[in-house]
N, C-alpha and C positions, 0 to 999 in steps of 0.2 A: 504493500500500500504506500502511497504516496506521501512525501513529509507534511505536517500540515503547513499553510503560509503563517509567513510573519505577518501580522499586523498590516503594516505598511506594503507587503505583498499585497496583502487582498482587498486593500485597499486601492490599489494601484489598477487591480482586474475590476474590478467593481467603475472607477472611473473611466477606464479602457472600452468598454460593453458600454456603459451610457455616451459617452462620445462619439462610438460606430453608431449609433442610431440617434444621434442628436436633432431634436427636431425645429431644432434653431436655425438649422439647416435646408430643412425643407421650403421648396418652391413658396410654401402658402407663407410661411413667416418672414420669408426673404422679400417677396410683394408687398406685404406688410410697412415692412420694414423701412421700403422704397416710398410708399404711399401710394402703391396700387393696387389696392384690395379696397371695395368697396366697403359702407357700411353694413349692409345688409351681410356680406358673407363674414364679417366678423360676427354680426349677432348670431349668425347660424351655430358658427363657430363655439360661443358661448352657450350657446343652448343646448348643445353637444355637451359643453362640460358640464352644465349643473346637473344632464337627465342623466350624469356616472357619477361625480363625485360625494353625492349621498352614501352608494352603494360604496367609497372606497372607506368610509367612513366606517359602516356600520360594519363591513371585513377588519379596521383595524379595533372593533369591537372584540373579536372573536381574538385575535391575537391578544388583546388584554385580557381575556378570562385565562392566556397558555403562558405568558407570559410572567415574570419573575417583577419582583415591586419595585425598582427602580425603572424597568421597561413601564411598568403601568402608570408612575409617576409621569413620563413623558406623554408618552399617549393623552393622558389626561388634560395637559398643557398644552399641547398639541391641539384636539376638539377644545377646551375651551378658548384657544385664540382663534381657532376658523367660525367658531360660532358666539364671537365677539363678545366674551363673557368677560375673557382678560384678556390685556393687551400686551403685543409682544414685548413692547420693551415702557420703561416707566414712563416717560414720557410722550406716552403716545398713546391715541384714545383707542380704545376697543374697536373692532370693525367685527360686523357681520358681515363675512366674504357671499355668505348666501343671498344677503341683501344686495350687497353692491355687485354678482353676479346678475340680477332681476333689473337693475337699476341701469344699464349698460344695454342690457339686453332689451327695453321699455324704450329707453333714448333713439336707440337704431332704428324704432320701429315695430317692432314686433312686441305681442302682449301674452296676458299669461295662457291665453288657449293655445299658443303655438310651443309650449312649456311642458310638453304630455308626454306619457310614454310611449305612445306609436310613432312620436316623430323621433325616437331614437335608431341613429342609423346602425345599422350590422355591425360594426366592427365597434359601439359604443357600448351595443348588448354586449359584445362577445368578450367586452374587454372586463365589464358589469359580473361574468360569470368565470372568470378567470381570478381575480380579489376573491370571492367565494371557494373558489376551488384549491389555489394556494392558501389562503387561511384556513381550512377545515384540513387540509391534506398534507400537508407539508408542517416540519419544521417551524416554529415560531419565527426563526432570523432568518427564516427566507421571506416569509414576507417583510421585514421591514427589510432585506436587503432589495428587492424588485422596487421598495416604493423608494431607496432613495434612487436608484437609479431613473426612477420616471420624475420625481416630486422635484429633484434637484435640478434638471432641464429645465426648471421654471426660471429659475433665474439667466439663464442665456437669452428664452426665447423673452422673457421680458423686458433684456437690457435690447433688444431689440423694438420691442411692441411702444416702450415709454416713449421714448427719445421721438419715434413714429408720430404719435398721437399730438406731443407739440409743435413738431416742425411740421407735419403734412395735412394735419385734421381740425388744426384750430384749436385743441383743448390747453389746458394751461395746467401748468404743474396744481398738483392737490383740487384739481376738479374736481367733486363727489362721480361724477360718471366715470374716472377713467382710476376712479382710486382701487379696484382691486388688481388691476395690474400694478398700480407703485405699490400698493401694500404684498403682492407676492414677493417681486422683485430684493424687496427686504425679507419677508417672513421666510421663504423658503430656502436662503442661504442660511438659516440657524437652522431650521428645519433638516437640513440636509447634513449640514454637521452634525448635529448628534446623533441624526439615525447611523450615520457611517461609524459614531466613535461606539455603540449598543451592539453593530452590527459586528464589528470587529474585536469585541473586547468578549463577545459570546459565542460567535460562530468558531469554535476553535479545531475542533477534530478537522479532517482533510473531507470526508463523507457531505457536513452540513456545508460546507463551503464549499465543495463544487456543486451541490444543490444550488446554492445560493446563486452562486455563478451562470448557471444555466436555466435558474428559474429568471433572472433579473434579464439574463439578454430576450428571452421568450418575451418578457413583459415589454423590453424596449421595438422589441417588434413589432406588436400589437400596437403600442400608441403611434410609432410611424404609419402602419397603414391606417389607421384610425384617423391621424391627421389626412394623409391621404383621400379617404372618402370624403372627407368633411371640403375639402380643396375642390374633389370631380361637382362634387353634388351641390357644395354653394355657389357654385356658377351657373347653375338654372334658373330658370323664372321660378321657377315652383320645387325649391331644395327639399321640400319633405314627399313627395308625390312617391308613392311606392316603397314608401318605410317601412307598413304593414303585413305582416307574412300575407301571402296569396293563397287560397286555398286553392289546390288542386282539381281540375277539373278531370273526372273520371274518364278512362279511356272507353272508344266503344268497342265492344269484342267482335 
């Protein structure tokens, strides 16, 4: 069997796998980023992430009932600053990310019927039932090692999305509309350091760590094609039109 990594080995694999699938990268954030993506396929965009990130929520439930009480102390900190109970740093007010996800998405246009779960696209299900599946299945430090790999790309792709939104779209730094990207932008560079420092200081045998390793790249895959669909599909007139499974139409014998 395999020696286990150092610390800073699996550390280094773990940042390696989020970088290959960086979705800072992709077409849609790079448009973005230019100031040529409309409003509307941002709000689609956003509406994509609120109809999964309940769901990543309620999976890193299930890792808090497997997990050890220093992991559960994060966690906890963790949900109470995404659902603006306490704020991440002292000098800074609490935010509801759920609100200011709604608040964003309201601005662009779009309201709360378009907010539902049939307008969730395939690879948002898919992504919805994979947190489920690594939570109940797997290792406790595998899931928090997949989320920092995904949750951590939030800070790339929003040192890209801010800097956007003043120079190409007219908002102004600390707009209520545009504040849960500055507020990711910050939160989820702490965010991301501890889960790596949790991830690393427990995943120690060689077994849970290449788990780790190979459930975190699976997961950065999923959220690239996931941006992916979100990119084809928000460029139609009608981005939710055929969200809804089809039921099959019986053949005749």
């Amino acid at each position: 069997m395999a020696q286990p990594l150092t610390p800073e080995e699996f550390s280094r694999e773990l940042y390696a796998i989020r970088d290959a699938y960086h979705t800072k990268d992709h077409p849609f954030f790079l448009l973005w980023g230019e100031g040529k993506l409309t409003l509307k396929q941002m709000g689609v965009y956003m509406i994509q992430h609120l109809l999964h990130v309940e769901d990543i929520f309620q999976a890193l439930g299930i890792t808090y009932s497997r997990a050890p009480m220093e992991v559960r102390h994060f966690i906890i900190e963790n949900l109470s600053e995404e659902h603006g109970i306490m704020a991440l740093e002292e000098e800074r007010d609490a935010v509801d990310h759920f609100e200011s996800i709604r608040r964003f998405i309201y601005h662009v246009g779009f309201g709360p019927e378009d907010i539902v779960e049939d307008h969730a696209y395939w690879w948002t299900r898919a992504r919805v039932r994979s947190f489920y599946d690594v939570a109940l299945r797997e290792p406790w430090p595998v899931f928090l090692a997949m989320l920092f790999t995904l949750e951590s790309q939030e800070v790339g792709v929003n040192s890209r999305v801010v800097p956007a939104m003043i120079q190409h779209y007219g908002f102004r730094a600390g707009d209520p509309v545009i504040r849960f990207f500055e507020e990711h932008y910050l939160a989820d560079q702490e965010h991301g350091r501890r889960t790596l420092e949790l991830v690393t200081k427990y995943a120690t045998d060689r077994p849970t760590q290449d788990r780790c390793l190979k459930v975190a790249e699976e997961g950065c895959q999923y959220k690239w094609a996931y941006v992916e669909e979100i990119y084809q599909r928000s460029r139609s007139e009608h981005p939710f039109a055929w969200t809804r499974p089809v039921k099959p139409t019986p053949s005749t014998p």
